[in-house]
C-alpha positions as CSV (number, residue, x, y, z in Angstrom):
1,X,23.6,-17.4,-6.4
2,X,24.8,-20.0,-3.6
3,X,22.3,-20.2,-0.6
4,X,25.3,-19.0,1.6
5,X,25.4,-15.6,-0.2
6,X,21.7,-14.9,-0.2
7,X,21.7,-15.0,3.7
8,X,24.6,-12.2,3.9
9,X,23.7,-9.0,3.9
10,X,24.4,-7.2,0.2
11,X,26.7,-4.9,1.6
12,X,29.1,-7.4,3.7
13,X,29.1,-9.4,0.4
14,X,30.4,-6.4,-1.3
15,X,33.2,-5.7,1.1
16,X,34.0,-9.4,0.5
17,X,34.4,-9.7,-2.9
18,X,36.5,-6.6,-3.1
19,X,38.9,-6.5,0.2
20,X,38.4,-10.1,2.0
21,X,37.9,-13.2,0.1
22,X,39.2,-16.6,1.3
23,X,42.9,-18.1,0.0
24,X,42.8,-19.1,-3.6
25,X,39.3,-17.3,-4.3
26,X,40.5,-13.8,-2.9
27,X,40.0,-11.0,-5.7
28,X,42.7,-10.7,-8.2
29,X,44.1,-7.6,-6.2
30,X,44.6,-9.3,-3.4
31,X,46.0,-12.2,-4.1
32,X,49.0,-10.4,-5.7
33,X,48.9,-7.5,-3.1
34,X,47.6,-5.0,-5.7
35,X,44.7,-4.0,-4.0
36,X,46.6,-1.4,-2.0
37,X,48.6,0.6,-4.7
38,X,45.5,0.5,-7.2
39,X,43.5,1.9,-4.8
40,X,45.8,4.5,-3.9
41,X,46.7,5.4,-7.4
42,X,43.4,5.2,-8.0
43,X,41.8,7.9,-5.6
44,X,45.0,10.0,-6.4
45,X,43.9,9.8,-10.3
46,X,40.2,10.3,-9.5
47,X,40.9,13.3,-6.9
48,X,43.6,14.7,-9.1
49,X,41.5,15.0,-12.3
50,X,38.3,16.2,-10.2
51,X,40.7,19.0,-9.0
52,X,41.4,19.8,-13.2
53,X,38.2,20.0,-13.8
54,X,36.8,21.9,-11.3
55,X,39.3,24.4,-12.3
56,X,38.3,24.5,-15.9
57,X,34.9,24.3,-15.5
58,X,34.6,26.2,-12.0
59,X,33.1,23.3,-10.2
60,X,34.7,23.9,-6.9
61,X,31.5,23.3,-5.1
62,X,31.1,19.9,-7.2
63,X,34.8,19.6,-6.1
64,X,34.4,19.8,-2.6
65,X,31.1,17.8,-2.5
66,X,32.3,15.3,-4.1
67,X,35.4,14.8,-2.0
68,X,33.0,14.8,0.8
69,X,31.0,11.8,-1.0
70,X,34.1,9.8,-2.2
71,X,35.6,10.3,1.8
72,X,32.3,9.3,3.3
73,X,31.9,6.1,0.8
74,X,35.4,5.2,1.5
75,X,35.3,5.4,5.5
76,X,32.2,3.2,5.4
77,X,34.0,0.4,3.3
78,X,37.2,0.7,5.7
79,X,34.8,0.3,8.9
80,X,32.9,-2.3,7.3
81,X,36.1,-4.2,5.8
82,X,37.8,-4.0,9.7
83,X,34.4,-5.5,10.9
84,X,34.5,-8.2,8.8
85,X,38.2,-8.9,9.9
86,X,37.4,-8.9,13.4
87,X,35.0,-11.0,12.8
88,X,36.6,-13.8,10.8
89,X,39.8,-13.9,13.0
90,X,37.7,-14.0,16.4
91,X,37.4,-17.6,18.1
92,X,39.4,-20.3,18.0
93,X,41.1,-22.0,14.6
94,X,39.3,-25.1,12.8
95,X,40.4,-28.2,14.7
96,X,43.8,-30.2,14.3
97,X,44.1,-33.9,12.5
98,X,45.5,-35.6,15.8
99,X,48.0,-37.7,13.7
100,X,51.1,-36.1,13.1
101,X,52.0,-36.0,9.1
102,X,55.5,-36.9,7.1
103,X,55.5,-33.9,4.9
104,X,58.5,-33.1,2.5
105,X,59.7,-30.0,1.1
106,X,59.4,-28.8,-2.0
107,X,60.3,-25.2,-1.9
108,X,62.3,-22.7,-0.1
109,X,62.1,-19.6,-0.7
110,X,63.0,-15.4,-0.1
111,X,61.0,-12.7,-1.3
112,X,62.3,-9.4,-2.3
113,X,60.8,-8.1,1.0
114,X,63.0,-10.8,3.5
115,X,59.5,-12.8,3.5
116,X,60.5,-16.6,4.2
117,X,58.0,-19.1,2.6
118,X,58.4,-22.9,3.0
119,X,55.9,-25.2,0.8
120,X,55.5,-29.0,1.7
121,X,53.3,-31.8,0.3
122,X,52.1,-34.2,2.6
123,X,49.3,-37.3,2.4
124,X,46.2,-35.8,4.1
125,X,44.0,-37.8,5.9
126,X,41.6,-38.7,2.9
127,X,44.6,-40.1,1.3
128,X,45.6,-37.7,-1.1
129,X,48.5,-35.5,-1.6
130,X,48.5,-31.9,-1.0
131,X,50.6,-28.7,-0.9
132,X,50.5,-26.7,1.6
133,X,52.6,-23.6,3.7
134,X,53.9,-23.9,6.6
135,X,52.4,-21.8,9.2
136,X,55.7,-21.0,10.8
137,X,57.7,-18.7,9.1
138,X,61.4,-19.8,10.3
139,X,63.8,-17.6,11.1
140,X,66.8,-17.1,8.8
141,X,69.0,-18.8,11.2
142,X,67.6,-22.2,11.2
143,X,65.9,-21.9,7.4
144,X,69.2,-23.2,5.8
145,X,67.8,-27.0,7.4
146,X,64.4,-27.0,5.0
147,X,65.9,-27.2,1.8
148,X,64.2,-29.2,-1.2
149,X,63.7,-33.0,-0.1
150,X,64.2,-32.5,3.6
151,X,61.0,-34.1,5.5
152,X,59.3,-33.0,8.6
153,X,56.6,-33.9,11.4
154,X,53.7,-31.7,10.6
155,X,50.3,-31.3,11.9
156,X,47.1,-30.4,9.6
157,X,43.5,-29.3,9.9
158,X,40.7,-31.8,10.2
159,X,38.6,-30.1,7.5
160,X,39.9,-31.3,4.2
161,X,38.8,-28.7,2.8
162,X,41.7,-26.6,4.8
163,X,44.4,-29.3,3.4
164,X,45.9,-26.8,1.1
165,X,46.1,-24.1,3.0
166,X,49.1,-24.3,6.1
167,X,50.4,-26.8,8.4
168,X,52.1,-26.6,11.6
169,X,55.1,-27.9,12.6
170,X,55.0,-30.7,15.3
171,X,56.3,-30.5,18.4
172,X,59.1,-32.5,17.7
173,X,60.5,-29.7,16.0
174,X,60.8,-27.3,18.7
175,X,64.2,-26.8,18.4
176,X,63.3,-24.7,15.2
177,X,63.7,-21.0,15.9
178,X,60.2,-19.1,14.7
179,X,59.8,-15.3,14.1
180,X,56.5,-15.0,12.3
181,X,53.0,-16.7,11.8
182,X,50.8,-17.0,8.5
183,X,47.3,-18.5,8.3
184,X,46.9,-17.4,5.0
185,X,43.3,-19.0,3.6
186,X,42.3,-20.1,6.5
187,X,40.0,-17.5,7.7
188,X,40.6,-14.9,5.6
189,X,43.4,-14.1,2.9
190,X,46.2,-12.8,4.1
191,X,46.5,-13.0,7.7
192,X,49.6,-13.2,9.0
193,X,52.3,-11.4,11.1
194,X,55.7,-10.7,12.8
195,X,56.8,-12.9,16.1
196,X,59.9,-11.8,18.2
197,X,62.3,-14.5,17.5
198,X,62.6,-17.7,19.5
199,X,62.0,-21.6,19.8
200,X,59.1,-23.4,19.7
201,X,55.5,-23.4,18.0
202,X,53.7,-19.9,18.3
203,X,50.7,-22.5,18.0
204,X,50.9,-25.5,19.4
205,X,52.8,-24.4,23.1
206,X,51.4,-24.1,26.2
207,X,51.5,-20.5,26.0
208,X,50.0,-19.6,22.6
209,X,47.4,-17.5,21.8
210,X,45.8,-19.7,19.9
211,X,43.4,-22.2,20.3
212,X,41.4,-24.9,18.3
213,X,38.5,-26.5,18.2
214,X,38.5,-29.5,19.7
């Protein structure tokens, strides 16, 4: 067991390994966005057999206590998993490389689900190549301009340990039209969301909500 892990709390370590996790090393769930419909399925399988049972054995007080237990277990996970969140996304984001990268892409790409994903590789500042997403997601009108090959001005995280995770766009690229943000592995798996379409980094302008370290 790592030293890290013996100073969290058992529970929080549970709720990690199951619901959080960090980029690659996210449960197996997660990482494929499985976690939500197994667990669904899941309590829907375990409630609807419970319910069978109780009916053939005449267990409706085992029924209903047990309902009680599984909704009690499950409320504590959900507070503790949105504690955890809070926690993780809180503060300012690790801190930039100041020099401004030549990163090319190679992959553009639609989801089923209108999602927009844009991987580059880039030479990080200990010299080697990495892939990484961009932490824009580009609005369809200006995603026809990052095609395979194109190169761009990017901006990456000190910590190479963060190399493979996103990059920003540099400000020389403001003219790129932005409608949504992912810093997927960089505090937690995942995070991500939906901007209202315009110009501009959601990061790097004067008016972002973000900050990083210095």
């Amino acid at each position: 067991m790592a030293a890290d892990d013996r100073r969290e709390p058992l529970f929080e370590r549970i709720v990690d390994r199951l619901f959080v996790g960090d980029g690659a090393t996210a449960p197996f769930l997660i990482r494929h966005d499985w976690a939500m419909p197994v667990i669904g399925f899941g309590v829907c399988g375990a409630v609807t057999l419970l319910g069978v049972l109780s009916s053939v054995q005449g267990w409706s007080d085992v029924f209903v206590g047990t309902l009680i237990a599984l909704g009690a277990v499950c409320a504590v996970f959900m507070i503790a998993m949105c504690v955890r969140m809070n926690r993780a996304t809180r503060g300012p984001l690790p801190a930039l490389d100041r020099v401004r990268r030549t990163a090319r892409v190679i992959l553009h790409a639609e989801d089923a689900d209108a999602g927009r994903t844009v991987l580059v590789e880039y030479l990080g500042a200990d010299g080697v190549g990495h892939d990484a997403q961009l932490a824009d997601i580009v609005h369809e009108s200006s995603m026809q301009r990052f095609v395979p090959g194109s190169t761009w001005q990017v901006r990456a995280f000190r910590d190479p340990d963060l190399a493979d995770t996103v990059v920003f766009l540099a400000e020389a690229h403001d003219d790129v039209w932005r409608d949504g943000w992912r810093l997927d592995g960089v505090r937690i798996g995942g995070e991500g969301g939906a901007l209202k379409p315009a110009a501009g980094s959601p990061f790097l302008g004067d008016g972002s909500t973000w900050e990083f370290e210095p």
